[in-house]
N, C-alpha and C positions, 0 to 999 in steps of 0.2 A: 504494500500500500504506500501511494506517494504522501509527502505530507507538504503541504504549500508551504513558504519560506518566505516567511515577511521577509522584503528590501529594506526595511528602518534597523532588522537587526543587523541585517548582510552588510549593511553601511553605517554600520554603527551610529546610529542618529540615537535608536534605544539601545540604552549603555553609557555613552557617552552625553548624551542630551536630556533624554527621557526613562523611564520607567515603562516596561510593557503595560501596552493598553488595547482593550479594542475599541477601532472604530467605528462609530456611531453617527456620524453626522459627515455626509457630503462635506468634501471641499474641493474647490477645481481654482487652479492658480495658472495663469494663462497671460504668458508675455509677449503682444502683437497677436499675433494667431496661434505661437506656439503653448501646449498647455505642459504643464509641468510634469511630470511621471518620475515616479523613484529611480535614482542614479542616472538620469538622462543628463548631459554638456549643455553646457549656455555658455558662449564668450560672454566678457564683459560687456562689448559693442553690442550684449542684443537682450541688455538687462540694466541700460539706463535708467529707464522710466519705471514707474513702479506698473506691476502686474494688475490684471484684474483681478477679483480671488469674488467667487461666488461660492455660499455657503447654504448646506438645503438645514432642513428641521421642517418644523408643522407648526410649532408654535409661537404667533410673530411676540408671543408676552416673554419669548427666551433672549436670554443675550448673548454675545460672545464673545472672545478676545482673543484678537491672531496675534503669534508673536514671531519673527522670523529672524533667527542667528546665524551667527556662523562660528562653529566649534573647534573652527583650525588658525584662528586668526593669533598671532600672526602668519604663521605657518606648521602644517599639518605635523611634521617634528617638533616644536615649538611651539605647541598652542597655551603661552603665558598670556594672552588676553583672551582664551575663553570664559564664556561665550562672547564676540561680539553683537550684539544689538542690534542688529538694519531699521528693524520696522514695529512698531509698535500700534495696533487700532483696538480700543474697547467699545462695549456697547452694540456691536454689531447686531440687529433684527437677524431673527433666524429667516430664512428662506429671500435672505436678500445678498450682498454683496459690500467690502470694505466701505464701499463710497456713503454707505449709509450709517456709520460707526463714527466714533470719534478717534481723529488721529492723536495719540499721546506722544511717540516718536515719529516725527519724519522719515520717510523713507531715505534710507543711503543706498544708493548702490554699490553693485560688491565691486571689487577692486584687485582683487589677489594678486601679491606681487612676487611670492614663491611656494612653488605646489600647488596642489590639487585639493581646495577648499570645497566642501557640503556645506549648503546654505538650505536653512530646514524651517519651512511654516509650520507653526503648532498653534492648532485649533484649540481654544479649553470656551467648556460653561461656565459661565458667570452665574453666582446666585443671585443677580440682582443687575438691576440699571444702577449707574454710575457708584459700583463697588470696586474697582479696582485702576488703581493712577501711577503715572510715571514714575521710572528709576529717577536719580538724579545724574545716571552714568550710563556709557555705551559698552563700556569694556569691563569682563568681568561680572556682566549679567550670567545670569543663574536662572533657568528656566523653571529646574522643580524648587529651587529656594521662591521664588517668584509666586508658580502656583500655593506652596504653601501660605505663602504671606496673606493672599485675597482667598483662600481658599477654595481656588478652583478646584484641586482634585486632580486624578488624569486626564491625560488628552481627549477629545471628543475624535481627533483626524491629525494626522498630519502628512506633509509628504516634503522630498529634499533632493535639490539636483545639484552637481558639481561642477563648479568652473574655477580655472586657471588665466594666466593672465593671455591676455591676446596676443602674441607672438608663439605662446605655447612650447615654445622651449624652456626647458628645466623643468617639463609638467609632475614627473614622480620626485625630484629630487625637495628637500623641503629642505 
């Protein structure tokens, strides 16, 4: 019998970022046309702009909160500023999308200036509207310190793709 093989453990996103969970709630993370899928490549040059990110549920009285790092930063041998911080939205209506949430971190885009960075959206339930608010810092966020804090709980979804810097040489070495 085969047994299916989460990609968040094979990429270490659970272990390194998360706690196993299962997911519960759509999320579709979608940059230009392209959508996001575990361990798929994104150059820099095509992850400027922040994503769309459309999230399902049933019920609009639910909230959300996306949170998107990257756990190699500064580099995947060296990750002394894990996690860094990209993007922070709370508040999100279920069966809607970012744009309807409130931004608490600006989006950054990613950057990687040596090796091959996972950069990882993680979906959590809020137990409430405007229960959970910004770090003071980008570096050295804490996702499940984080979830504890507002009591989110585990993740509802998440998903994580990897990009390198744009010339793409020195992609393995960190």
């Amino acid at each position: 019998m085969r047994r299916d093989i989460n990609p968040l453990v094979v990429g270490r996103v659970v272990g390194d970022v998360l706690d196993p969970f299962v997911r519960s709630i759509e999320l579709r993370v979608t940059y230009n046309t392209r959508e996001v899928t575990n361990g798929c490549e994104f150059r820099p040059s095509q992850i400027i702009n922040q994503p769309r990110v459309d999230i399902g549920g049933q019920d609009l009285r639910t909230f959300f909160t996306l949170v998107m790092v990257d756990p190699d930063a500064p580099s995947p041998s060296n990750p002394t500023l894990r996690e860094y911080l990209h993007w922070l939205v709370t508040d999100i209506p279920a069966t809607t999308g970012v744009s309807f949430g409130q931004e608490m971190v600006c989006y950054e885009s990613p950057h990687p200036t040596m090796g091959i960075h996972r950069f990882a959206f993680i979906l959590f339930q809020q137990l409430g509207r405007h229960t959970v608010y910004a770090p003071g810092w980008r570096h050295n966020f804490n996702t499940r310190d984080f979830a504890e804090l507002y009591n989110l709980g585990l993740p509802v979804a998440a998903v994580y793709f990897n990009c390198q810097r744009e010339s793409g040489s020195g992609g393995r070495r960190a």
